[in-house]
N, C-alpha and C positions, 0 to 999 in steps of 0.2 A: 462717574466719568468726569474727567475734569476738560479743560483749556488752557492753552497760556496765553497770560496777557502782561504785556510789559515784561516778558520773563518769567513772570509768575505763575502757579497754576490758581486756576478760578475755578470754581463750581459750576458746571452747567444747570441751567434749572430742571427741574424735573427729577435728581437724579439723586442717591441716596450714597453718602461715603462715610464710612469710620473715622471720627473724630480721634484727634491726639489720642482723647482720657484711653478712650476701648479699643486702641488699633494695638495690635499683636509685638512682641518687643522684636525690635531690627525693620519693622514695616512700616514705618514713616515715608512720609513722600512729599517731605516739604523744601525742596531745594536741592542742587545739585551739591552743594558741599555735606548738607546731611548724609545723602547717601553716599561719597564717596568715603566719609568717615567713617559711616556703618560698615560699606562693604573691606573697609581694610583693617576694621575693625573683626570682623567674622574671621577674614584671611589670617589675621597675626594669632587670633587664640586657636584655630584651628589649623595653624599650615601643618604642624608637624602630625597632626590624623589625616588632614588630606595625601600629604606624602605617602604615608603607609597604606589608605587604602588606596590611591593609586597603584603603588605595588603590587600588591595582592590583586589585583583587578588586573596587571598586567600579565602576572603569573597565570590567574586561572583562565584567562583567554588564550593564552600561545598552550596550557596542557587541555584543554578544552578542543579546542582547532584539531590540536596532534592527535586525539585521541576519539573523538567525535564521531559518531554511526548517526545514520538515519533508520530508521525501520516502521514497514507497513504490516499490516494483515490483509494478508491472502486470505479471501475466501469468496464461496460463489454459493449462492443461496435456494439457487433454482424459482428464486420468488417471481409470480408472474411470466414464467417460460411458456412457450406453444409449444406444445410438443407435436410432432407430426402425426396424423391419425393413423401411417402405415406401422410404427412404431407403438402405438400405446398398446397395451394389455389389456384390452377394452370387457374381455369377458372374466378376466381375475382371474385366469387358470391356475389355480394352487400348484401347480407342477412349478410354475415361470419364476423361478427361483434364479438367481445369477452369484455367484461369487467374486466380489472386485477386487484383485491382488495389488498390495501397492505398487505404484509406479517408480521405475528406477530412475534415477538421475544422470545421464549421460551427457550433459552439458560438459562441454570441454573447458571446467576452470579448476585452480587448482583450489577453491573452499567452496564444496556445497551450499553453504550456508549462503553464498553472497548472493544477492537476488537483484544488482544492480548498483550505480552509484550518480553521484551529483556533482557536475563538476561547477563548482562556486565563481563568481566574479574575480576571482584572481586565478585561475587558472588549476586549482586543485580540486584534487576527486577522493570525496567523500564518498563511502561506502555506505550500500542499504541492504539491512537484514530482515528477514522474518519477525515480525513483534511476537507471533504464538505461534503457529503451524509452521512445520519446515514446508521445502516445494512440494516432497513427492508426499506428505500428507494433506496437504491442500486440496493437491489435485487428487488426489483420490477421492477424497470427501466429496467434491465436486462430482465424479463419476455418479458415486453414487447417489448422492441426492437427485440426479438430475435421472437416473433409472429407478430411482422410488417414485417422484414422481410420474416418472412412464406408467405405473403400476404396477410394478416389480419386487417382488419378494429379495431381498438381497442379504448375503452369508458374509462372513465377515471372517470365514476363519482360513483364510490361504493366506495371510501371511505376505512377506515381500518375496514376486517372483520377477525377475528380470524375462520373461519371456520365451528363453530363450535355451533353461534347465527344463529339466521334463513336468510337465502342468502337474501343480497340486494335485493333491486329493483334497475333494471335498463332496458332499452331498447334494449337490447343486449342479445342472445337468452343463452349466457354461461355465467360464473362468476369462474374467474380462482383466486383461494386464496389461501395460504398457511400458512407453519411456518417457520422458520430458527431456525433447532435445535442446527448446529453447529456452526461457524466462527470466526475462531481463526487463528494469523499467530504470529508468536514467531522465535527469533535467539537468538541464543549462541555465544558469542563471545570467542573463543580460538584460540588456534594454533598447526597447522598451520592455519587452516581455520578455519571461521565462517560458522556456522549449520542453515540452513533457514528451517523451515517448515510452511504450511498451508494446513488447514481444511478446508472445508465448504460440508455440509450436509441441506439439503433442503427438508422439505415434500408439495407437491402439493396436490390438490385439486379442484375438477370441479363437477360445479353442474350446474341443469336449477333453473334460478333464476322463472321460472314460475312455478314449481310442488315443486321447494322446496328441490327434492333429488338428493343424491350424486352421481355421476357417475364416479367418476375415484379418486382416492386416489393410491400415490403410492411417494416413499422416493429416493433417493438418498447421497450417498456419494464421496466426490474426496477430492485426496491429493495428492501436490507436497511437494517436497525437492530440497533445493541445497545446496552445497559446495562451501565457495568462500573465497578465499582469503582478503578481505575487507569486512568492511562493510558498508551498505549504507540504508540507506529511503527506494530509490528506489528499491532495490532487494526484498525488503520486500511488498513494492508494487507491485510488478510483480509476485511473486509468490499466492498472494491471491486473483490476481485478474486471475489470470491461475485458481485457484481449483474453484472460483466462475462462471466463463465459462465454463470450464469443467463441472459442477455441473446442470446448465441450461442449456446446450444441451445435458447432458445424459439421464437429465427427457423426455426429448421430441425423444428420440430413442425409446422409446416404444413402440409398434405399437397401442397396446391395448389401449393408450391414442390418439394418433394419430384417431384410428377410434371411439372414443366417440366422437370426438371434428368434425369430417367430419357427423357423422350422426345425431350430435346436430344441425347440420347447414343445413343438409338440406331442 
């Protein structure tokens, strides 16, 4: 660390600096005309590569910009969930077998795929996709893990039914299918802070796949927010996969659904 004295710089005591002999070439720091000679010196053998990667630097920001996705993973783990004691499977009945249909997508946009977007400090909106699982694979997975752990034997082979054709076949005395009306997660970036929100809105459905009729229809909705100083992928992921969890263990506090699915099974 130095001082100046008289213009000059001085050594502070105590304090350890590289000498002329061992200081790095262009890293002298003995006067203000040395360095102005260095640094115009770097400038003139370097202008014409800093020009071109300036270019190049400006190309791939403006097709970069243009072209640009964000994308999270959806998913819901069921780790650490309470499951309601009216709902669990408490005696293992080997019959309690369930069949989860994948859920359809009825969100009114015109790409499935989009799960959301970001609209940046200058006013454009960048789109968010899926990193691995589409929505109505997500949410299905969710389903089911979240009725595995109930204590539920679960089938896997109905396939995608929108509800609303006549129920699968399968070997399995229920057939749990729905829609995804909502799932959207979107950030704003300002200041101070960056604005997180996400949706997710779910409608269920349970039928006996042997008589054909419905027994249980009923919807829900969740939504988080946050505030954050930065922004990030991950926050974005964390908040949509909070309302998609949230969303799938509210359907299942019902009780009403809860005792379709124990008397289906008995």
């Amino acid at each position: 660390m130095t001082a100046l004295k008289n213009g000059f710089p001085t050594i502070l005591p105590g304090v350890n600096i590289k000498t002329e002999k061992n200081a790095p070439k262009y890293a002298l720091r003995k006067g203000e005309n040395i360095m102005n000679n260095i640094r115009w010196s770097i400038l003139g053998n370097n202008l014409p590569r800093f020009i071109v990667f300036g270019l190049l630097l400006c190309c791939l920001c403006i097709s970069g910009c243009a072209g640009s996705l964000y994308s999270v993973n959806m998913n819901y783990e069921a780790f650490g969930v309470n499951i309601p004691a009216y709902l669990k499977n408490d005696n293992k009945n080997l019959n309690a077998a369930i069949t989860v249909a994948e859920f359809t997508d009825v969100r009114k946009i015109d790409d499935p795929t989009v799960i959301g977007h970001v609209v940046e400090s200058d006013g454009m909106k960048v789109l968010v996709v899926p990193k691995y699982a589409k929505p109505t694979q997500a949410v299905t997975t969710g389903i089911k893990r979240y009725l595995a752990k109930a204590g539920y034997k679960i089938y896997n082979d109905a396939g995608k039914w929108n509800a609303k054709e006549a129920t699968p076949k399968t070997e399995s005395k229920l057939v749990v299918g729905g829609s995804i009306d909502k799932l959207e997660v979107t950030c704003r970036k300002g200041f101070p802070t960056d604005s997180y929100n996400a949706v997710v809105k779910l409608t269920l459905v349970l039928t006996d796949p042997v008589k054909g009729n419905m027994l249980y229809r009923g919807s829900v909705e969740s939504n988080t927010s946050l505030e954050h100083v930065s922004f990030s992928e991950t926050r974005m992921e964390e908040q949509l996969n909070i309302a998609l969890g949230d969303a799938i263990e509210k359907i299942f506090e019902d009780k009403k659904l809860a005792q379709k699915i124990k008397e289906a099974l008995i």
